[in-house]
C-alpha positions in Angstrom: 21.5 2.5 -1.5 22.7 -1.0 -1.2 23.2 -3.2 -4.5 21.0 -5.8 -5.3 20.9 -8.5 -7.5 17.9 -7.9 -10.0 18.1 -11.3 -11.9 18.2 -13.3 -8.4 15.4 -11.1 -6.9 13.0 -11.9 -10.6 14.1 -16.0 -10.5 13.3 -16.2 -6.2 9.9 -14.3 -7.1 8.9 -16.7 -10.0 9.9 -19.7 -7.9 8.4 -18.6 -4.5 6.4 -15.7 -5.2 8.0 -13.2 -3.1 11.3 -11.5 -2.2 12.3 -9.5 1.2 15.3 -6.8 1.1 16.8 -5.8 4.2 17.4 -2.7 4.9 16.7 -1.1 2.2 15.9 2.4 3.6 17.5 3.6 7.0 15.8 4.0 10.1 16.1 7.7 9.9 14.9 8.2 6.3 11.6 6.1 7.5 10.7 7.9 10.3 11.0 11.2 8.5 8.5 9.5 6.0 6.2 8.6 8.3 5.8 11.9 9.3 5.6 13.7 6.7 2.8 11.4 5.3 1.1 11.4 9.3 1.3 15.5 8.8 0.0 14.7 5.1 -2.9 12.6 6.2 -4.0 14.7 8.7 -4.4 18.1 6.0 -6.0 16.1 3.1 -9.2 15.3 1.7 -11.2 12.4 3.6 -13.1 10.1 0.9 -15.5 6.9 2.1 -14.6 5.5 -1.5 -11.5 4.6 -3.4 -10.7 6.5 -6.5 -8.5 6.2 -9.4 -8.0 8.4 -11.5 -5.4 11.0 -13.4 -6.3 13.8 -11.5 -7.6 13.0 -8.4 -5.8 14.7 -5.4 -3.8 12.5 -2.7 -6.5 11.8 0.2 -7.1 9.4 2.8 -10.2 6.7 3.5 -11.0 5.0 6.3 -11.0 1.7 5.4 -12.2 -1.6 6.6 -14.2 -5.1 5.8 -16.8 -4.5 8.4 -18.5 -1.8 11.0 -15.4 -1.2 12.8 -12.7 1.0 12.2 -9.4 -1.2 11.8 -7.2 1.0 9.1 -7.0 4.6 7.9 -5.5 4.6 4.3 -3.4 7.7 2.5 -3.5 7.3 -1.3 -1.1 9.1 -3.4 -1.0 9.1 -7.2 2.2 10.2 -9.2 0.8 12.7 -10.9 1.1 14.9 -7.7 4.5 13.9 -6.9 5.3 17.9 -7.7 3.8 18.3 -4.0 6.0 15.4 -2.3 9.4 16.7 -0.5 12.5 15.0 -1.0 12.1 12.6 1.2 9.0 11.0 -0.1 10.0 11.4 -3.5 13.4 9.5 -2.5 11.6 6.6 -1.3 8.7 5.9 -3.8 10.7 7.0 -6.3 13.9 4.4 -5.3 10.9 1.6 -4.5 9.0 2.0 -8.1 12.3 2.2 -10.1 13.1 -1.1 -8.2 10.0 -2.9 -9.0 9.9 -1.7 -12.6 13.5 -3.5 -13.3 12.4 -6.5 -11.7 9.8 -6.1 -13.8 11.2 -5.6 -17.2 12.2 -8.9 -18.7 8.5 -9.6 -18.4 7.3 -6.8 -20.4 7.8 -8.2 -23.8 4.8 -10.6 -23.1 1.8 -9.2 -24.7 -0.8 -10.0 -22.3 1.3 -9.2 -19.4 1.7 -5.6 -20.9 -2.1 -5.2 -22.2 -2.8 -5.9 -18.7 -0.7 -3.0 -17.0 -1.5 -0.6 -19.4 -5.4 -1.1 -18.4 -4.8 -0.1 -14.4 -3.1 3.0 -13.0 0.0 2.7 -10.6 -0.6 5.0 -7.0 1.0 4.1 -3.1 -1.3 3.3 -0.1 0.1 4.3 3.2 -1.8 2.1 5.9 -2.3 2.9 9.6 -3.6 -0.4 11.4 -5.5 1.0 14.5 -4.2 -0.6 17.8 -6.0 -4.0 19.0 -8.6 -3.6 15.9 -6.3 -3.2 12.8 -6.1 -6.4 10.6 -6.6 -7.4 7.1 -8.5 -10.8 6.2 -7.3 -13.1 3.2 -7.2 -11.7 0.2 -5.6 -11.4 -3.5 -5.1 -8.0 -5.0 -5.6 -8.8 -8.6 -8.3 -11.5 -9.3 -6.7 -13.8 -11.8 -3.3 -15.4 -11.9 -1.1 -14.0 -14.8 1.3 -15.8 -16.4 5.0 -13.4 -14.7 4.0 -12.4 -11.5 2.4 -8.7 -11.1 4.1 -7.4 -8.2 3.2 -5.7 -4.7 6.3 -3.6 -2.7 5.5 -3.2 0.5 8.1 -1.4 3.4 7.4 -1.6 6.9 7.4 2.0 8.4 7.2 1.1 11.5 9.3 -1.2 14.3 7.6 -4.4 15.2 7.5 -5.3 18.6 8.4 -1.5 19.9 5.6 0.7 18.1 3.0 -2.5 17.8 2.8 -6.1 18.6 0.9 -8.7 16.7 0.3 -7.0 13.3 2.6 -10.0 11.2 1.8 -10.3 7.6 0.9 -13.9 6.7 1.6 -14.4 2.8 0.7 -17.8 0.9 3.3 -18.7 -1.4 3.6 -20.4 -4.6 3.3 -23.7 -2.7 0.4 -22.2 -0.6 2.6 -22.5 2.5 1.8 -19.9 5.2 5.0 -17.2 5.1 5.1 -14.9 8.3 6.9 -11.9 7.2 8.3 -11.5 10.9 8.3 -14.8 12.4 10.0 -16.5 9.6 11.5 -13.9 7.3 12.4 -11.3 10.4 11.8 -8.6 8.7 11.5 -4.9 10.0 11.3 -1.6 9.8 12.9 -0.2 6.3 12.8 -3.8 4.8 10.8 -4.5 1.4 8.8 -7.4 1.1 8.4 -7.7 -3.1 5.8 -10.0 -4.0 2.6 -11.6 -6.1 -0.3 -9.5 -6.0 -2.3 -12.8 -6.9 -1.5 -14.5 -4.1 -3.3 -14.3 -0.8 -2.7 -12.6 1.9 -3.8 -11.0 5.2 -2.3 -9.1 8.3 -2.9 -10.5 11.9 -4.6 -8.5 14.3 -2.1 -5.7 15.5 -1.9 -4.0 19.0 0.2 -2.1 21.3 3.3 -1.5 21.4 5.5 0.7 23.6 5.3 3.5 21.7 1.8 5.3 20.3 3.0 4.9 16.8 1.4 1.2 15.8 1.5 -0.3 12.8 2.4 1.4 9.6 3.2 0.2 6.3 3.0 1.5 2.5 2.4 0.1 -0.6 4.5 1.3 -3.5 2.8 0.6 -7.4 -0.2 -0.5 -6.3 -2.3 -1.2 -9.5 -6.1 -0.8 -9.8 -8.7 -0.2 -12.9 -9.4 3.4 -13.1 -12.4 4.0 -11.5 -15.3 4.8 -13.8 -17.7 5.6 -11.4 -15.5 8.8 -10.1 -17.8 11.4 -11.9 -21.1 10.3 -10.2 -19.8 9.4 -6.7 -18.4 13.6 -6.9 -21.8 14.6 -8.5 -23.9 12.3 -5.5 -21.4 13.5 -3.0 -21.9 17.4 -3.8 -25.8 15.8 -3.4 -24.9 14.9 0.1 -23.1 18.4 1.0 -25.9 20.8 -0.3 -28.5 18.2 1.5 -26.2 18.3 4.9 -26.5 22.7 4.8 -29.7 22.4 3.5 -30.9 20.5 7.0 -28.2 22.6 9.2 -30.2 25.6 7.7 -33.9 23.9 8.4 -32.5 23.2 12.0 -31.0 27.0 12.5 
């Protein structure tokens, strides 16, 4: 793995809000990701709800702001890593060590720690669906903190060969638009490390010469635990038993 320079990465982050590294996985070792996790997605549990918890199995959702379907998400929680291969492990492994060092010096602040002991760390893989896939502005954590909570996110796939359009837009700390490919050229296998406070959105994506699109993952994503899991499984087991019931009526 390339070196990097932690202490430069941590001071561009608290004075811009963000960091890219190039190149920080090969071409090769994404493309093997992305399909083991497209092989992954396609085997696993489908959930119209996101859920954190410490045993919940990795699953995908369907996942967008309105009627129309613009992303499939894969969510994967560390406590299944047992199931990863090598390869996966490798690069959310590599990603989350990463983050965590950047990380570090911050930790001794005691609200900045209460707050990441409350929320549980997991990955989202995103698919953006071709000519529909986009994101809206948004912050992923509500409040600003006082060190910067941080978001790595890797392009998995190769802008303008497996999608076109797609570029993520990233206000910074001076609320000056960012374009992750127009201004920072970043591609496939690079790391964009940034403030999960600040907004953020993805253009709409389409087409690109390949059928692959627009994939991306998120590595230490951090959410509250979700204390609503136990009901949504009892009203969704509600829903099942309902569904054979009628299948039964109708036989």
């Amino acid at each position: 793995m390339i070196n990097l320079d932690i202490p430069t990465i941590r001071n561009q982050i608290i004075n811009k809000g963000y960091y890219v590294i190039n190149n920080l996985f090969s071409i090769n070792e994404i493309e093997t990701f992305r399909e083991n996790i497209s092989h992954e997605i396609k085997q696993s549990s489908k959930f119209n709800y996101r859920i954190n918890s410490h045993n919940i199995e990795d699953y995908s959702h369907m996942r967008s702001h309105d009627s129309i379907e613009r992303t499939i998400r894969y969510y994967m929680f560390f406590h299944n890593s047992k199931k990863w291969n090598a390869n996966v492990k490798n690069i959310i492994n590599t990603s989350i060590d990463l983050r965590n060092q950047i990380e570090f010096e911050w930790n001794s602040d005691f609200e900045y720690s209460k707050i990441k002991k409350n929320l549980q760390d997991y990955i989202i893989v995103t698919q953006y669906f071709s000519d529909t896939g986009m994101l809206k502005y948004h912050r992923d954590f509500p409040k600003k903190t006082k060190y910067p909570l941080l978001q790595f996110n890797i392009l998995l796939s190769e802008f303008n060969k497996d999608y076109k359009g797609g570029d993520f837009v990233l206000k910074d700390n001076n609320n000056k638009d960012v374009f992750l490919h127009k201004d920072l050229k970043a591609n496939i296998g690079d790391a964009l490390i940034f403030n999960k406070y600040l907004l953020h959105k993805v253009e709409n994506t389409y087409s690109g010469n390949t059928d692959i699109g627009r994939w991306s993952i998120l590595i230490g994503a951090r959410a509250e635990y979700t204390k609503s899991y136990k009901l949504y499984l009892h009203n969704l087991k509600l829903i099942e038993l309902t569904n054979k019931i009628k299948k039964f009526i109708i036989k």
